[in-house]
VEXMARLUM-776772 format. One record per residue (C-alpha): residue number from 1; residue in one letter; x, y negated, z negated. Coordinates in nm, 3 decimals. Example, Ala and Ser with C-alpha at 12.3 -4.5 7.8 and 13.67 -1.06 7.14 Angstrom:
2
R_pos_code_xx_yy_zz
R_1_A_1.230_0.450_-0.780;
R_2_S_1.367_0.106_-0.714;
***
This chain:
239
R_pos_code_xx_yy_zz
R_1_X_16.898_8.939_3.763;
R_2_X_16.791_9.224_3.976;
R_3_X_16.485_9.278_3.891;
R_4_X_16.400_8.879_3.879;
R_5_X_16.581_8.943_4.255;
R_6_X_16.376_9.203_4.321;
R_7_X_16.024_9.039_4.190;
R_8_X_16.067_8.730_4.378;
R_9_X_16.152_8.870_4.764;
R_10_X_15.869_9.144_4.676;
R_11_X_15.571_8.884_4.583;
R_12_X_15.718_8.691_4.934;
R_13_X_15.764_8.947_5.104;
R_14_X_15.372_8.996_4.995;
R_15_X_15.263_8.670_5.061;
R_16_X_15.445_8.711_5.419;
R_17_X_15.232_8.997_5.474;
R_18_X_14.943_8.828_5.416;
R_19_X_15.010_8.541_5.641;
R_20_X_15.144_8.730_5.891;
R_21_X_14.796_8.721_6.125;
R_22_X_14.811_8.362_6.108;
R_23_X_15.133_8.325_6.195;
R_24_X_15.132_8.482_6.505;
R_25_X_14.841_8.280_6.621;
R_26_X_15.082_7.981_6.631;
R_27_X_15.195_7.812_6.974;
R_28_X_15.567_7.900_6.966;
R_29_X_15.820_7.694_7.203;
R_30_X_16.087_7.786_7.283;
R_31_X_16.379_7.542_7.226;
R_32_X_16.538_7.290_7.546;
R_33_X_16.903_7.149_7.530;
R_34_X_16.702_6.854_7.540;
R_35_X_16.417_6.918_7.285;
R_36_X_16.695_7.022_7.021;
R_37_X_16.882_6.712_7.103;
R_38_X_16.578_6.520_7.013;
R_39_X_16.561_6.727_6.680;
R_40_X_16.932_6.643_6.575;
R_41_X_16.860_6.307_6.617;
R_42_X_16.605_6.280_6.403;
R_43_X_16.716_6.488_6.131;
R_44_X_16.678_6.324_5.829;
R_45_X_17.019_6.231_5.616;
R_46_X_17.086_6.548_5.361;
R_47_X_17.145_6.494_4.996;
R_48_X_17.364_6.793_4.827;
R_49_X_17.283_6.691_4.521;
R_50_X_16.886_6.716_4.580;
R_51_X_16.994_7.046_4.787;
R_52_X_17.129_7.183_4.507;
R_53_X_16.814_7.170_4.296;
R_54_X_16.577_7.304_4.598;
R_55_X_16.826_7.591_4.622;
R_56_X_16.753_7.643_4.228;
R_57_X_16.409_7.589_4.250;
R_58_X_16.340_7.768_4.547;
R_59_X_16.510_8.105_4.406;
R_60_X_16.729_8.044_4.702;
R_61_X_16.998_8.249_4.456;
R_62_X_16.841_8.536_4.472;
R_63_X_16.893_8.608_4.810;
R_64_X_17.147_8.390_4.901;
R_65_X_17.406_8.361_4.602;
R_66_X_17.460_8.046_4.331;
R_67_X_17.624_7.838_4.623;
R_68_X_17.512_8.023_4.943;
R_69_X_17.798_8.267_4.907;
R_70_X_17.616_8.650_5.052;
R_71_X_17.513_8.876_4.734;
R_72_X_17.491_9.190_4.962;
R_73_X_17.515_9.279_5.322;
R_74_X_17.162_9.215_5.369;
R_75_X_17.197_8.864_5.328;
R_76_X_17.378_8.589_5.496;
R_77_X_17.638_8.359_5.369;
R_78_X_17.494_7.996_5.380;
R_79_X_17.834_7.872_5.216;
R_80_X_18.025_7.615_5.442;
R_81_X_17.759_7.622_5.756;
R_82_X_17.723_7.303_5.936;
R_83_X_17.412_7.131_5.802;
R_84_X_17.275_7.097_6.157;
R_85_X_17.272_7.506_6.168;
R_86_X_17.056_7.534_5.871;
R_87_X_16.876_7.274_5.943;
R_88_X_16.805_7.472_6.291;
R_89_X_16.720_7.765_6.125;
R_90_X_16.482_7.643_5.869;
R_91_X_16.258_7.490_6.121;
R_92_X_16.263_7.815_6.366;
R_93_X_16.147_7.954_6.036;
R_94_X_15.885_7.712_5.982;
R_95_X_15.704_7.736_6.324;
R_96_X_15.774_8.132_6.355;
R_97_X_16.036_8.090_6.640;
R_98_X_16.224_8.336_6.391;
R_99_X_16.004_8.631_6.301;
R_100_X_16.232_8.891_6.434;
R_101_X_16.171_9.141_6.085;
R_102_X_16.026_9.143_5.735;
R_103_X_16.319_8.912_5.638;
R_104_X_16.213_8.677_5.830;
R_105_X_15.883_8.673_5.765;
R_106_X_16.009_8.623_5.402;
R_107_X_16.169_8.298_5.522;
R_108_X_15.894_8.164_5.722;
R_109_X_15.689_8.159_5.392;
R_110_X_15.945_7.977_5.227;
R_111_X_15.988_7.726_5.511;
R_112_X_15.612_7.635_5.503;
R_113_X_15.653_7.452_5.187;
R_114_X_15.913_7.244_5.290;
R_115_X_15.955_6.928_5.459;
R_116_X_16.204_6.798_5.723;
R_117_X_16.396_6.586_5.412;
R_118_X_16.385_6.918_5.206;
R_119_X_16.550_7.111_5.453;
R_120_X_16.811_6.864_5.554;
R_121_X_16.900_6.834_5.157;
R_122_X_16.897_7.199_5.164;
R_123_X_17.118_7.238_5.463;
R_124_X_17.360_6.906_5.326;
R_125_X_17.387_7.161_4.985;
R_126_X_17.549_7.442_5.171;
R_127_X_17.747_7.234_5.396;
R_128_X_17.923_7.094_5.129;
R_129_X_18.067_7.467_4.965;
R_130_X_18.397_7.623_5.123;
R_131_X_18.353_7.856_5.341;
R_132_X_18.399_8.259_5.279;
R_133_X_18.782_8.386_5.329;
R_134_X_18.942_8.047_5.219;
R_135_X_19.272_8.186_5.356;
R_136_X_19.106_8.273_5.687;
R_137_X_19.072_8.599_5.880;
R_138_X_19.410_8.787_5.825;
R_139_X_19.303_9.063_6.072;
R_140_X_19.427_9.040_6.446;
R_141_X_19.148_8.925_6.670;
R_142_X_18.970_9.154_6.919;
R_143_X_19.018_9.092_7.276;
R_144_X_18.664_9.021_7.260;
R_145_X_18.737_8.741_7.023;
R_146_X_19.028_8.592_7.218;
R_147_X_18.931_8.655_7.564;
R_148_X_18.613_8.807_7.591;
R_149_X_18.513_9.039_7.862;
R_150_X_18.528_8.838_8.274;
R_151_X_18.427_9.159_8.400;
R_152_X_18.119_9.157_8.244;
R_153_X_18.084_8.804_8.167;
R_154_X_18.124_8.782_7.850;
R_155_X_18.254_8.457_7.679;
R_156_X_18.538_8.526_7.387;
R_157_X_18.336_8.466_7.036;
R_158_X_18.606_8.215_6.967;
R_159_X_18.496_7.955_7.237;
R_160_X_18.180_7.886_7.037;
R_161_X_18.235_8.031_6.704;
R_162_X_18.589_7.895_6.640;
R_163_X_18.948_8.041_6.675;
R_164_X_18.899_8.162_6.275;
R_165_X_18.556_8.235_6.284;
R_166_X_18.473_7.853_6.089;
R_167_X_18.201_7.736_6.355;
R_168_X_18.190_7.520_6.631;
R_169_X_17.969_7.181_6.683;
R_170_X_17.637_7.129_6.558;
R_171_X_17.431_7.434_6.560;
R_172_X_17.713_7.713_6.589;
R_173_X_17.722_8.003_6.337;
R_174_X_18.003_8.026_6.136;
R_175_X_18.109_8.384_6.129;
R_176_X_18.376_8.412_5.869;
R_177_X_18.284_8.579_5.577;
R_178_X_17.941_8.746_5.728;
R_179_X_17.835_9.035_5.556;
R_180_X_17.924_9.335_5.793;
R_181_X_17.548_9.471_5.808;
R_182_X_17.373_9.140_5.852;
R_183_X_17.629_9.035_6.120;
R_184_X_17.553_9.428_6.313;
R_185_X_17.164_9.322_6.198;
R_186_X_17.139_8.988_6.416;
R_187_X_17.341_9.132_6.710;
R_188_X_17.109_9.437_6.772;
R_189_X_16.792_9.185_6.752;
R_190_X_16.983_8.955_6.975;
R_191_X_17.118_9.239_7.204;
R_192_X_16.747_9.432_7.182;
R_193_X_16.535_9.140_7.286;
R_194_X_16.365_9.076_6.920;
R_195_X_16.486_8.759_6.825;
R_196_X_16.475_8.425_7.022;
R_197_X_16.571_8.118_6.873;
R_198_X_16.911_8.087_7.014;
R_199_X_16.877_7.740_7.262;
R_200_X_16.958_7.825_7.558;
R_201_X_16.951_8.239_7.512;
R_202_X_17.332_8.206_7.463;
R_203_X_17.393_8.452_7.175;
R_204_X_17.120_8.680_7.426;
R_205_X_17.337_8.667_7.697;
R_206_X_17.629_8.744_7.511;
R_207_X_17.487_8.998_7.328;
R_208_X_17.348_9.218_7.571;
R_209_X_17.627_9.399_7.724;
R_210_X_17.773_9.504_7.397;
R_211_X_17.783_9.883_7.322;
R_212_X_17.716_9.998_6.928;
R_213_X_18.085_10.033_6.868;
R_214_X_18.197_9.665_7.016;
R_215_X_17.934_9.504_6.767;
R_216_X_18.048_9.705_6.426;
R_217_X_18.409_9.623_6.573;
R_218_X_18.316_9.250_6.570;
R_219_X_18.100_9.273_6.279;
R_220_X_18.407_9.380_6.090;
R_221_X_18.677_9.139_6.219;
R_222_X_18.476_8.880_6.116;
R_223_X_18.402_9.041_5.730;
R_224_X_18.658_8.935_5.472;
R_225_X_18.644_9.217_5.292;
R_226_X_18.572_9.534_5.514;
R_227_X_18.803_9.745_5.672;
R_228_X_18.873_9.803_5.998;
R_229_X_18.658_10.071_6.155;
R_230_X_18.872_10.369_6.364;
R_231_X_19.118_10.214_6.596;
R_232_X_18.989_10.168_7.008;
R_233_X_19.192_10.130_7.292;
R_234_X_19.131_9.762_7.428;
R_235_X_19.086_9.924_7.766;
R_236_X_18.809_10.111_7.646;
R_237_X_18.628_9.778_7.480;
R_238_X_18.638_9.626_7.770;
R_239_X_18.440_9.892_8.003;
***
């Protein structure tokens, strides 16, 4: 299975390569409030069943786990998002709005072949698993988490992202379960300026005061499996 694993993101990850001039010669906009209101609307009803095939045929396992669950920290979990999040993601794929690293540009490839049906199927698949940590996150939340940081503006993770880490409405991440270097991964490109696709810029708003230690803090709160890095004052997370 690893090699197979291995084969099929190498030959994409070739093929993304490839592409990778034409890609960037793309218009790329930027999504509205309104514009992604407009997209919801018109998102095509998702079948799981027909999800669950793409996901097969797709090699979506190889990456992504038999139901969406994270193989390895390089990866997210897919399990138990709302299918409006996917569904988001697939098309910022599709017209490069996401082409923040090489992973992405794996993805893009993918999303090219698919249609607007294919992805809502796709998203309706992973909607339908339980999400990661089906006993929730035992660890005590960060202040970040509860309160965030009104000093420095920063709204508590848990006003978007849900009290547990399950997700909020429509488009909003669920964060329980993320693997602990992915989770760092996407906050650094958010925080650094290299990835885009949030509506709004909320994640890049939130992101950008955050020091090294707050993010690896958050990243592993939110992991159901890692362990809790050195403890830090609260004070000192909140400077």
């Amino acid at each position: 299975m690893k090699k197979i694993t291995f084969a099929v993101c190498l030959a994409l990850g070739g093929i993304s390569i490839a592409n990778a001039a034409d890609h960037a010669t793309k218009d790329i906009v930027q999504w509205t409030p309104n514009t992604w209101n407009e997209a919801q609307q018109t998102m095509p009803k998702g079948d799981a069943s027909v999800g669950e095939k793409l996901h097969n045929s797709l090699f979506c396992a190889s990456c992504h786990g038999a139901k969406g669950e994270a193989m390895t920290n390089n990866w997210p979990s897919l399990a138990g998002q709302r299918a409006t999040y996917t569904y988001k993601q697939l098309l910022d794929y599709q017209s490069n709005l996401r082409h923040e690293d090489e992973r992405a540009h794996i993805m893009g490839v993918i999303a090219q072949t698919m249609d607007k049906q294919q992805m809502a199927d796709l998203a309706a698949f992973y909607a339908a698993q339980p999400l990661p940590c089906p006993q929730g996150l035992a660890k005590p939340a960060p202040a970040l988490v509860r309160v965030g940081d009104p000093k420095r503006l920063i709204t508590p993770c848990a006003a978007c992202h849900g009290a547990n880490g399950q997700g909020g409405i429509n488009e909003t991440t669920s964060l329980r379960g993320m693997p602990k270097e992915y989770f760092i991964r996407t906050m650094e490109l958010f925080r650094d300026g290299h990835r885009h696709n949030d509506t709004a810029r909320g994640m890049s708003q939130f992101a950008q005061p955050l020091t090294d230690a707050e993010i690896e803090m958050l990243a592993d709160y939110y992991a159901c499996d890692a362990k809790p890095t050195a403890a830090q004052p609260t004070a000192a997370l909140s400077k």
